[in-house]
Backbone and ligand atoms as CSV (ligand in chain L), in Angstrom:
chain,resi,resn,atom,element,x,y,z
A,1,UNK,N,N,0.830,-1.203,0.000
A,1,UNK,CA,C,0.000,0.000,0.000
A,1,UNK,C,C,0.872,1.263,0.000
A,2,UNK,N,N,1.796,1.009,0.825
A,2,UNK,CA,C,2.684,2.213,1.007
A,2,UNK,C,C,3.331,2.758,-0.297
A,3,UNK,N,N,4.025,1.492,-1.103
A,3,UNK,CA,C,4.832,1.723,-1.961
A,3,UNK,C,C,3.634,2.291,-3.582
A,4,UNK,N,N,2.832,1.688,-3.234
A,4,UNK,CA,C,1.376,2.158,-4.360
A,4,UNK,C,C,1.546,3.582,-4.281
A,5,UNK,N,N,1.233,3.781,-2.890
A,5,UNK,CA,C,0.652,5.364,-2.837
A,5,UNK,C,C,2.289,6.706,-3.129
A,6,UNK,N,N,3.114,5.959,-2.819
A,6,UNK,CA,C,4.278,6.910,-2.777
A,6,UNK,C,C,4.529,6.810,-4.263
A,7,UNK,N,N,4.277,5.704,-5.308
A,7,UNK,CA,C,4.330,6.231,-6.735
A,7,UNK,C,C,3.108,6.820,-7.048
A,8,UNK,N,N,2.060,6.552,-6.334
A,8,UNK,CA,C,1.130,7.785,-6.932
A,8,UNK,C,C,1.423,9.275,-7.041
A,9,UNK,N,N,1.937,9.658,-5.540
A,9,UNK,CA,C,2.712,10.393,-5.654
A,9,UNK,C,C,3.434,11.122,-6.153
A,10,UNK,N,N,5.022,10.414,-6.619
A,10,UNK,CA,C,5.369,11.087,-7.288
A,10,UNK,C,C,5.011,10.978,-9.028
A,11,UNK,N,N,4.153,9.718,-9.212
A,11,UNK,CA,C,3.614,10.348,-11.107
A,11,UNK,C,C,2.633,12.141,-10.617
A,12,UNK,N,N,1.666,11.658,-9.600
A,12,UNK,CA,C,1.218,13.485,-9.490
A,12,UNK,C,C,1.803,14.035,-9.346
A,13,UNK,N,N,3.100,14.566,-8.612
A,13,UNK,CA,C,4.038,15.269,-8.516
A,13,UNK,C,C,4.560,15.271,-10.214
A,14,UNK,N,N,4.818,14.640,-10.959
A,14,UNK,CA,C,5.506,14.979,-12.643
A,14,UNK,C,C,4.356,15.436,-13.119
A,15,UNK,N,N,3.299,14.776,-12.922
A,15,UNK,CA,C,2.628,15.342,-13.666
A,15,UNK,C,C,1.576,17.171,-13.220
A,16,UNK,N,N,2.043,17.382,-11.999
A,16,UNK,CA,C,1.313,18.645,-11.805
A,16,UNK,C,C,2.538,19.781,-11.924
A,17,UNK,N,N,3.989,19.308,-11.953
A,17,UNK,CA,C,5.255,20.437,-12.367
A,17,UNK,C,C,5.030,20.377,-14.021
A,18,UNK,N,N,4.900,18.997,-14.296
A,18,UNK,CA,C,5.287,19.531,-15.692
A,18,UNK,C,C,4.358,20.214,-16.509
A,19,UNK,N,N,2.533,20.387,-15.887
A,19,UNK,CA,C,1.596,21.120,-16.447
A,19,UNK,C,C,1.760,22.644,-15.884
A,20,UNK,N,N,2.440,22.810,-14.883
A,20,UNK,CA,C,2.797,24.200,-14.726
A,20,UNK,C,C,3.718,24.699,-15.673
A,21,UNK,N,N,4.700,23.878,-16.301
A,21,UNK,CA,C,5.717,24.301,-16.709
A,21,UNK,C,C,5.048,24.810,-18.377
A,22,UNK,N,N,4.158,23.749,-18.602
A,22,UNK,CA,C,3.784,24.146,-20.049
A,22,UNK,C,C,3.051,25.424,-19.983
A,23,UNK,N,N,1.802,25.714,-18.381
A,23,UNK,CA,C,1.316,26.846,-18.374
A,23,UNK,C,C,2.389,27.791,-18.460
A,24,UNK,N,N,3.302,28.072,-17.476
A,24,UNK,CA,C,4.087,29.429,-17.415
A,24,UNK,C,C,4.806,29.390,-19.174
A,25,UNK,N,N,5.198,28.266,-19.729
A,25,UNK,CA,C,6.048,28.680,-21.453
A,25,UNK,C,C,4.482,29.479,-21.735
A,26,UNK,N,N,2.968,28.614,-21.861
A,26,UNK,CA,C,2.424,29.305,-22.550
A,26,UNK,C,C,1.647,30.845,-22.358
A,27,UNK,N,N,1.973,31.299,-21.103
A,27,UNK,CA,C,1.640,32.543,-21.095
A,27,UNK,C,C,2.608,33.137,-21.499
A,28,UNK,N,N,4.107,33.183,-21.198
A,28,UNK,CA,C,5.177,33.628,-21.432
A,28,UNK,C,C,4.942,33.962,-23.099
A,29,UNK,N,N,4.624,33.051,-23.655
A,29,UNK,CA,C,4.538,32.949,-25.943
A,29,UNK,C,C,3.368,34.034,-26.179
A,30,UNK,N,N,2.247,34.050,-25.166
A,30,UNK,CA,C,1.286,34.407,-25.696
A,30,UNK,C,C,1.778,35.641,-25.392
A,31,UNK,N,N,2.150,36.400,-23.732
A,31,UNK,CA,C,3.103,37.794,-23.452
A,31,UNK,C,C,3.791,38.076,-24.898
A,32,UNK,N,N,5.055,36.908,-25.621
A,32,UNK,CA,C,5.583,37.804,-26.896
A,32,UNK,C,C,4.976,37.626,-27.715
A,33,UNK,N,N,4.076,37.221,-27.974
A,33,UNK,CA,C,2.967,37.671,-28.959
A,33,UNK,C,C,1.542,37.731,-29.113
A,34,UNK,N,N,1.521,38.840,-28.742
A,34,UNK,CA,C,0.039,39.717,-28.130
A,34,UNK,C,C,-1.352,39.227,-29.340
A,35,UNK,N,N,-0.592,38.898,-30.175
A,35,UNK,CA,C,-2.199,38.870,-31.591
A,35,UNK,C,C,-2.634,37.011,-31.768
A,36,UNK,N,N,-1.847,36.216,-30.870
A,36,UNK,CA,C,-2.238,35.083,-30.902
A,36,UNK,C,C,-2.904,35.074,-29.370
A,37,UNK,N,N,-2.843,36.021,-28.424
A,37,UNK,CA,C,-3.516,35.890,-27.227
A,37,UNK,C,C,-4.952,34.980,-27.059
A,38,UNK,N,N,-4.905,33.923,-26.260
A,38,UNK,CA,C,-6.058,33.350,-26.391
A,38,UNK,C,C,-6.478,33.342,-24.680
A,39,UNK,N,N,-7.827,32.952,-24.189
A,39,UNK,CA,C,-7.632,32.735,-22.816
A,39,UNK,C,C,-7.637,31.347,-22.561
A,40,UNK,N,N,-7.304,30.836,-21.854
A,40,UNK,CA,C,-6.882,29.357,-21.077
A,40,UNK,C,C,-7.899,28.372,-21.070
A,41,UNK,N,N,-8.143,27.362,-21.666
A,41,UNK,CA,C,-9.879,26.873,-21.771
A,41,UNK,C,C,-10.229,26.181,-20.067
A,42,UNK,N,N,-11.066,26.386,-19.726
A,42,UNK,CA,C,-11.443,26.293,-18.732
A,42,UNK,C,C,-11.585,24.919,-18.103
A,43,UNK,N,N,-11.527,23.875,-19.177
A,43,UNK,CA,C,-11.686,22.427,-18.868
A,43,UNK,C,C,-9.753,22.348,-18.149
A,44,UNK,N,N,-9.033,22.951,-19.029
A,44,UNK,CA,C,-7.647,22.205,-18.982
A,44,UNK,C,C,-7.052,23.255,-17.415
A,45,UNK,N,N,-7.588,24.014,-16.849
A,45,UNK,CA,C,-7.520,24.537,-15.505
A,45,UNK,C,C,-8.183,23.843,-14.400
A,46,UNK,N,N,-10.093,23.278,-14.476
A,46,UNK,CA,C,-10.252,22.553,-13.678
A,46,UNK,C,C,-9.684,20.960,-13.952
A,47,UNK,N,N,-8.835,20.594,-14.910
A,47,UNK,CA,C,-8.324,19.143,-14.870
A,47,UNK,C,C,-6.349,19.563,-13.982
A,48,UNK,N,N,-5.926,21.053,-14.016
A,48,UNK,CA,C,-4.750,21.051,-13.428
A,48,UNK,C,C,-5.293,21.122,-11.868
A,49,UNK,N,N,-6.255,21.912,-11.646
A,49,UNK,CA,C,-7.177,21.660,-10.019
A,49,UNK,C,C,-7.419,20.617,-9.579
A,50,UNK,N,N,-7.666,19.554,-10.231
A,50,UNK,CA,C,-7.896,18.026,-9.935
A,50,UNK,C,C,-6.871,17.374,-9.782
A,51,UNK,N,N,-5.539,17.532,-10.313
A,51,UNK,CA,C,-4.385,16.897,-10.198
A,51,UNK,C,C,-3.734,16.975,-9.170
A,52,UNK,N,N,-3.561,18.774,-8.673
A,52,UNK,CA,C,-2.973,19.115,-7.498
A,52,UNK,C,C,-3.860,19.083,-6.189
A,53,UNK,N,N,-5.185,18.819,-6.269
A,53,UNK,CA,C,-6.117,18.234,-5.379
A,53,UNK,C,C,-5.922,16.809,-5.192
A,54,UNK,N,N,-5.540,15.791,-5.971
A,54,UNK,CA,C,-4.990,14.595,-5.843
A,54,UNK,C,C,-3.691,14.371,-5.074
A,55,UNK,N,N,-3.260,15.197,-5.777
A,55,UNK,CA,C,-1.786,14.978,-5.155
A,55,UNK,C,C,-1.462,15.602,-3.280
A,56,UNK,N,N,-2.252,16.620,-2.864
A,56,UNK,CA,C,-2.637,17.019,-1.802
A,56,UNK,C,C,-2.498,15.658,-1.267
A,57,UNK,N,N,-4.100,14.812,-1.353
A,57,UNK,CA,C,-4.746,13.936,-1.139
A,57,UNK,C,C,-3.634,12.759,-0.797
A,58,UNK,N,N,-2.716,12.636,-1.903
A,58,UNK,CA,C,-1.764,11.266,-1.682
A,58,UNK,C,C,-0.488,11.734,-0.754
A,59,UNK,N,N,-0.361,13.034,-0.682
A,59,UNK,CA,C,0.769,13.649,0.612
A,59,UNK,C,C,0.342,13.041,1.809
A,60,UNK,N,N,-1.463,13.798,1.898
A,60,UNK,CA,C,-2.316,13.411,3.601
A,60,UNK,C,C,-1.837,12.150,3.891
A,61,UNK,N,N,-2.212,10.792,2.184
A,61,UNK,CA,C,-2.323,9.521,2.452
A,61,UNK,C,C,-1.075,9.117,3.237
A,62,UNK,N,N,0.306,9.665,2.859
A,62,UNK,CA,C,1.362,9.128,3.282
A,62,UNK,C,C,1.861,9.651,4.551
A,63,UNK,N,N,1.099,10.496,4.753
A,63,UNK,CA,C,1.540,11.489,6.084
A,63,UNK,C,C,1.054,10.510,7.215
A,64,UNK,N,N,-0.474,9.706,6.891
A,64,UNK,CA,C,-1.050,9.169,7.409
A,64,UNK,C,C,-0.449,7.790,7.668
A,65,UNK,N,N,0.434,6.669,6.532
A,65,UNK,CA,C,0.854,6.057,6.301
A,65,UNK,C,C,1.861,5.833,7.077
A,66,UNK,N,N,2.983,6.810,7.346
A,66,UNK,CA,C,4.466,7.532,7.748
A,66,UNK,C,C,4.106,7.739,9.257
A,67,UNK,N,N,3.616,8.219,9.581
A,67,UNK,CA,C,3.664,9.224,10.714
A,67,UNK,C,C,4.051,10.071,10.733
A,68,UNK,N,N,4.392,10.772,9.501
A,68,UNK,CA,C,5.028,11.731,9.744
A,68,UNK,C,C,3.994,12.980,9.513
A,69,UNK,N,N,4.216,14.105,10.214
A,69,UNK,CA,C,3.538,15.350,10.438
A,69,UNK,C,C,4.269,16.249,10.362
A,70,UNK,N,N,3.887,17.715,10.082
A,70,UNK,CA,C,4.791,19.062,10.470
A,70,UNK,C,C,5.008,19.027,11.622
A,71,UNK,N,N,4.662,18.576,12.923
A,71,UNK,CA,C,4.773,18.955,13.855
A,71,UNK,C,C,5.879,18.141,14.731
A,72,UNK,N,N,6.339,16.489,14.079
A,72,UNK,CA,C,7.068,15.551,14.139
A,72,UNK,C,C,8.355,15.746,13.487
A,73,UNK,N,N,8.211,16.419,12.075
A,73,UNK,CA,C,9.265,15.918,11.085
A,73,UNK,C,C,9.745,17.627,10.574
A,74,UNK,N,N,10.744,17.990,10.947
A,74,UNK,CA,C,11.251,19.076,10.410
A,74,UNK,C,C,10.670,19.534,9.321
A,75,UNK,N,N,11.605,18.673,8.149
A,75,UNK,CA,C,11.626,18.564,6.695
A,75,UNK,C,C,9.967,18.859,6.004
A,76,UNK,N,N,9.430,18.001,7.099
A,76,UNK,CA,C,7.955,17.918,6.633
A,76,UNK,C,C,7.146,19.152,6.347
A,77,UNK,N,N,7.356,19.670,7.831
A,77,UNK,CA,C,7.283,21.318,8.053
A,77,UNK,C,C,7.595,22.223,6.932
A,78,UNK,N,N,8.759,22.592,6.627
A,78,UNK,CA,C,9.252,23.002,5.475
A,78,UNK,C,C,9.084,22.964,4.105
A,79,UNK,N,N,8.671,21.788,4.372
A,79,UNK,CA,C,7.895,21.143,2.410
A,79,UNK,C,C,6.514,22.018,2.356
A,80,UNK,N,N,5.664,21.667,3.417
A,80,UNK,CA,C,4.266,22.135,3.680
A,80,UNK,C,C,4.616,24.222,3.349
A,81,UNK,N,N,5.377,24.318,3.945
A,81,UNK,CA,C,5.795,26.114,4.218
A,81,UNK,C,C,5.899,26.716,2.470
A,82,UNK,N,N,6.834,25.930,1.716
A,82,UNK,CA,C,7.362,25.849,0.646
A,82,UNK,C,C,6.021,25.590,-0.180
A,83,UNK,N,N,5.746,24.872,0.066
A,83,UNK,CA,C,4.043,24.165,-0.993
A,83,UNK,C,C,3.227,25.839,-1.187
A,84,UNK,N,N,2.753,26.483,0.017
A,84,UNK,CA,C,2.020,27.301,0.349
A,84,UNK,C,C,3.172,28.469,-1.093
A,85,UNK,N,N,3.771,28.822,-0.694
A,85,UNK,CA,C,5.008,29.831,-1.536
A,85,UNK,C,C,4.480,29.292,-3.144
A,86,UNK,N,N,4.830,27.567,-3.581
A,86,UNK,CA,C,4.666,27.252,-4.967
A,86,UNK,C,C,3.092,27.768,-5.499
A,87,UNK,N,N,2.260,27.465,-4.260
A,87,UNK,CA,C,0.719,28.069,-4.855
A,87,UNK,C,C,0.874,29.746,-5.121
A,88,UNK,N,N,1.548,30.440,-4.254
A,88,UNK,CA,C,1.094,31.673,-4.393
A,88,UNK,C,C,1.910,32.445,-5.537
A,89,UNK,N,N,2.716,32.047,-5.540
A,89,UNK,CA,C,4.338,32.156,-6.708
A,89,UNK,C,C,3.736,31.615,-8.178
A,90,UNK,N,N,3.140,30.530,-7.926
A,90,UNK,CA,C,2.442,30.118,-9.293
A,90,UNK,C,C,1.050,30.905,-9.895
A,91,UNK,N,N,0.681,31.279,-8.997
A,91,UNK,CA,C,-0.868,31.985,-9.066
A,91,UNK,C,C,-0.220,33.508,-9.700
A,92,UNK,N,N,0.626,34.311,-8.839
A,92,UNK,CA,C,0.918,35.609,-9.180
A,92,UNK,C,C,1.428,35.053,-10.893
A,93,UNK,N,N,2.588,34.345,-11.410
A,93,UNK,CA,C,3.352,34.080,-12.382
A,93,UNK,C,C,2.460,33.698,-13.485
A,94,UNK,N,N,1.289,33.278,-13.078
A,94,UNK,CA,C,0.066,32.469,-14.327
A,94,UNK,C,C,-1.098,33.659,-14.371
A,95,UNK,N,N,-1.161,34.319,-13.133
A,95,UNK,CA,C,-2.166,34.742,-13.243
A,95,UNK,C,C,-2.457,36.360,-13.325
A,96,UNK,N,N,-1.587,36.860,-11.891
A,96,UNK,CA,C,-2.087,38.055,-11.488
A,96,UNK,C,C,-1.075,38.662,-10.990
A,97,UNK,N,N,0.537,38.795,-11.849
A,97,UNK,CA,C,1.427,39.343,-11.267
A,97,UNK,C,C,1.404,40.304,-12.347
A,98,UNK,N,N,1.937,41.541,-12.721
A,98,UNK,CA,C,2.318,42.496,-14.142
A,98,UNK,C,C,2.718,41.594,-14.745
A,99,UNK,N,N,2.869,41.867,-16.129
A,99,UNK,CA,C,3.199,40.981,-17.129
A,99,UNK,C,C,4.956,40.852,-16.884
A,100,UNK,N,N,5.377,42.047,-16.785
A,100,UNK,CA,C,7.198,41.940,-16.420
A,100,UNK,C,C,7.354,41.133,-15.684
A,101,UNK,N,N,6.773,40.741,-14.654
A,101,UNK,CA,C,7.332,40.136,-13.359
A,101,UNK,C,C,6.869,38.251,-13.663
A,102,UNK,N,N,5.692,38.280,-14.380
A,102,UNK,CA,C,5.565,36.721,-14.552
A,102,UNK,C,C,6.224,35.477,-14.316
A,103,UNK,N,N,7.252,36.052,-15.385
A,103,UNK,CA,C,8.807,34.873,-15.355
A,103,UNK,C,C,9.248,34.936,-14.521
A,104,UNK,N,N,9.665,35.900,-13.464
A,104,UNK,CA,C,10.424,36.096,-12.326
A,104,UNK,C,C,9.655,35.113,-11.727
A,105,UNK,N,N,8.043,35.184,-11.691
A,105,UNK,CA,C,7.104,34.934,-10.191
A,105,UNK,C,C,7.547,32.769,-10.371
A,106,UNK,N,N,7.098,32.650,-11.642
A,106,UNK,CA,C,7.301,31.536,-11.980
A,106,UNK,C,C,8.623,31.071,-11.755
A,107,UNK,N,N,9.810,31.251,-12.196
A,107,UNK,CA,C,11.116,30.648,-11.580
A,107,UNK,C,C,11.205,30.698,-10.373
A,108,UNK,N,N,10.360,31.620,-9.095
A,108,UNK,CA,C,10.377,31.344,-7.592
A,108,UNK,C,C,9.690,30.026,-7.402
A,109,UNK,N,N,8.769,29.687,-7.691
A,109,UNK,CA,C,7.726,28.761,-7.855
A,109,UNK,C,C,8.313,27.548,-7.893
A,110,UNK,N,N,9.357,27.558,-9.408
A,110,UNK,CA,C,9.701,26.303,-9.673
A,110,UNK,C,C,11.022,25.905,-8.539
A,111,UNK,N,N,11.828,27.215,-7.967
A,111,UNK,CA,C,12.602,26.513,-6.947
A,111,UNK,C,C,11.937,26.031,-5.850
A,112,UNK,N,N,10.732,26.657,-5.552
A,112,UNK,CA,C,10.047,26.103,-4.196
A,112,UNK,C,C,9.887,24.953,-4.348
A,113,UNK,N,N,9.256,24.104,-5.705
A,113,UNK,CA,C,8.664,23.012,-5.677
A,113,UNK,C,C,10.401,22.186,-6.086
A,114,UNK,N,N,11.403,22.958,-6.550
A,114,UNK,CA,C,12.447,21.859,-6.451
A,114,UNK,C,C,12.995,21.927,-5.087
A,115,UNK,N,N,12.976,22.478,-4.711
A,115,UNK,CA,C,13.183,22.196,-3.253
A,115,UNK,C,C,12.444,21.459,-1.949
A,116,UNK,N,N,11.160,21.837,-2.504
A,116,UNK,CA,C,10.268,20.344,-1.600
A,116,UNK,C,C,10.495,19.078,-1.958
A,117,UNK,N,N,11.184,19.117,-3.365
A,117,UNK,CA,C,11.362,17.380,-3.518
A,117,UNK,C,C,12.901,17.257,-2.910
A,118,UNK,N,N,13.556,18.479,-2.911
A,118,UNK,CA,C,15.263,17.584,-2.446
A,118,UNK,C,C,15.020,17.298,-0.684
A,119,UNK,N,N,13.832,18.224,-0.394
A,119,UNK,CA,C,14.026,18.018,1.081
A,119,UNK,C,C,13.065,16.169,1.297
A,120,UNK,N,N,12.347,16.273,0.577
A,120,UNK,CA,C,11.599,15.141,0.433
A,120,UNK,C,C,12.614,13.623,0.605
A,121,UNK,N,N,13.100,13.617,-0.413
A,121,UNK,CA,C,14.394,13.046,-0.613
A,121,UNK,C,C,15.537,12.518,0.076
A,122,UNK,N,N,16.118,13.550,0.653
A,122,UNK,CA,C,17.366,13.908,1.610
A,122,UNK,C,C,16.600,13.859,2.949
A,123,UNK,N,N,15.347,14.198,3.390
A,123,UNK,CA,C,14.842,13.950,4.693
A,123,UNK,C,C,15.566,14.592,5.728
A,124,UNK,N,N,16.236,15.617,5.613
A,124,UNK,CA,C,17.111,16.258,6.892
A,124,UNK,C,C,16.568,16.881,8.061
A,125,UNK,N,N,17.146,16.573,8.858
A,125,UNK,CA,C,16.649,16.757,10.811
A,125,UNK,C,C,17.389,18.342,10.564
A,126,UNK,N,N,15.805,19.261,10.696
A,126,UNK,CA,C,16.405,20.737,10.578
A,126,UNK,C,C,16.340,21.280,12.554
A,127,UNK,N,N,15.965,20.501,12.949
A,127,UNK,CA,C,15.676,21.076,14.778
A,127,UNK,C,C,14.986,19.731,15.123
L,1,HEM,C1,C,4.480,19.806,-5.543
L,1,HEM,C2,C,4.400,19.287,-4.354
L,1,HEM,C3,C,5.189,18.106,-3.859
L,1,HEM,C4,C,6.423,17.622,-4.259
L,1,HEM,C5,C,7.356,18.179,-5.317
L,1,HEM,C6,C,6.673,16.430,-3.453
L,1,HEM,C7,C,7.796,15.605,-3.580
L,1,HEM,C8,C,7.979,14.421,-2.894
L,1,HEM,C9,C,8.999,13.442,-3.164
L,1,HEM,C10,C,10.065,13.544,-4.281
L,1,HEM,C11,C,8.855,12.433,-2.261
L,1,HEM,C12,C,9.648,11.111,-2.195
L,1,HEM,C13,C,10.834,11.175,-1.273
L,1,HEM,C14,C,11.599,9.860,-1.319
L,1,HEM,O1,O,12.044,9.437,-2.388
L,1,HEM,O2,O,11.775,9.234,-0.255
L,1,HEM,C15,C,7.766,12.800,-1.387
L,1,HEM,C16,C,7.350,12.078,-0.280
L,1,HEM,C17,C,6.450,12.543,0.656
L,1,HEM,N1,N,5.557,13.578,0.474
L,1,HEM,FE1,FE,5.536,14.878,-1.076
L,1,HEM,N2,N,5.625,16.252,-2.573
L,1,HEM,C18,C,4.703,17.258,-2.788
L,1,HEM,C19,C,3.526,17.453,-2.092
L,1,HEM,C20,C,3.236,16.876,-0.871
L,1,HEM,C21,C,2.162,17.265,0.010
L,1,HEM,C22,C,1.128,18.353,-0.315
L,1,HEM,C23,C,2.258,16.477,1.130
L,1,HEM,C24,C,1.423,16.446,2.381
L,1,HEM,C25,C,0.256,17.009,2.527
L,1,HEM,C26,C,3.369,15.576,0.948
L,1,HEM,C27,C,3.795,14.621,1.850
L,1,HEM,C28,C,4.794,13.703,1.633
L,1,HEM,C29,C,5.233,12.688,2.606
L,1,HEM,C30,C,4.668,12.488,4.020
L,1,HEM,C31,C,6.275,11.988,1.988
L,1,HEM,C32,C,7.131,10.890,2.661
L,1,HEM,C33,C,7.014,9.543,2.120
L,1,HEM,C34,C,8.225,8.728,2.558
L,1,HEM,O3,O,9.359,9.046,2.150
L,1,HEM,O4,O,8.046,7.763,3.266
L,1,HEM,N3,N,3.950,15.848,-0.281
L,1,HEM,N4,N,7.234,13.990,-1.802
């Protein structure tokens, strides 16, 4: 069960970075070129909502699985802190930052979420 849910895991984890990654290229194309501007179809936003609602879901499962908690596990703490940063970093960068700042908002984003996986990973006793 354990080992099920921890590849569920990380396929949601590839698969909810690498649909960010195609969102931030495709606002970025549509930013340099203003006359192909389209808006985002609304199916392929509530199917990226469903993914990262899954993947939530299979963190709880393993948290539940593990024992491990923010309140137990340093690292854990930190991932959770970091998660909160990738939502809001991704939201400003896709959504609602000036157009200049987008790319910036988005490369914060993508270190947060590479950094929840090295801490994931590496598991280090921060206190
Ligand atoms: C984009 C977000 C996330 C990324 C990039 C990510 C990344 C990872 C990675 C790479 C692992 C495997 C570590 C290993 O190989 O041992 C892992 C495990 C884990 N994740 Fe996530 N995760 C994310 C979201 C979450 C969330 C939202 C939660 C909790 C609500 C969570 C809880 C856990 C737990 C408890 C483990 C430990 C499993 C274990 O090693 O026994 N993750 N995560």
């Amino acid at each position: 069960m354990y080992l099920i849910l921890k590849n569920v895991h990380l396929t949601l984890v590839s698969i909810s970075v690498a649909g960010f990654m195609l969102r931030a290229i495709w606002v970025r194309c549509t930013q340099l070129d203003q006359t192909s501007f389209r808006k985002p179809k609304g199916w392929l936003s509530r199917l990226a909502h469903a993914i990262d609602s899954l993947l939530l879901v299979s963190g709880l499962g393993l948290m539940a699985l593990t024992h491990f908690t923010p309140f137990n596990t340093s690292w854990l703490a930190i991932k959770l802190l970091l998660l909160l940063g990738y939502i809001f970093l991704g939201a400003l960068g896709l959504h609602y930052a000036p157009p200049q700042w987008r790319t910036f908002c988005c490369i914060l984003a993508l270190t947060c979420v590479t950094s929840m996986a090295l801490l994931a990973i590496e598991k280090p006793t921060l206190w």
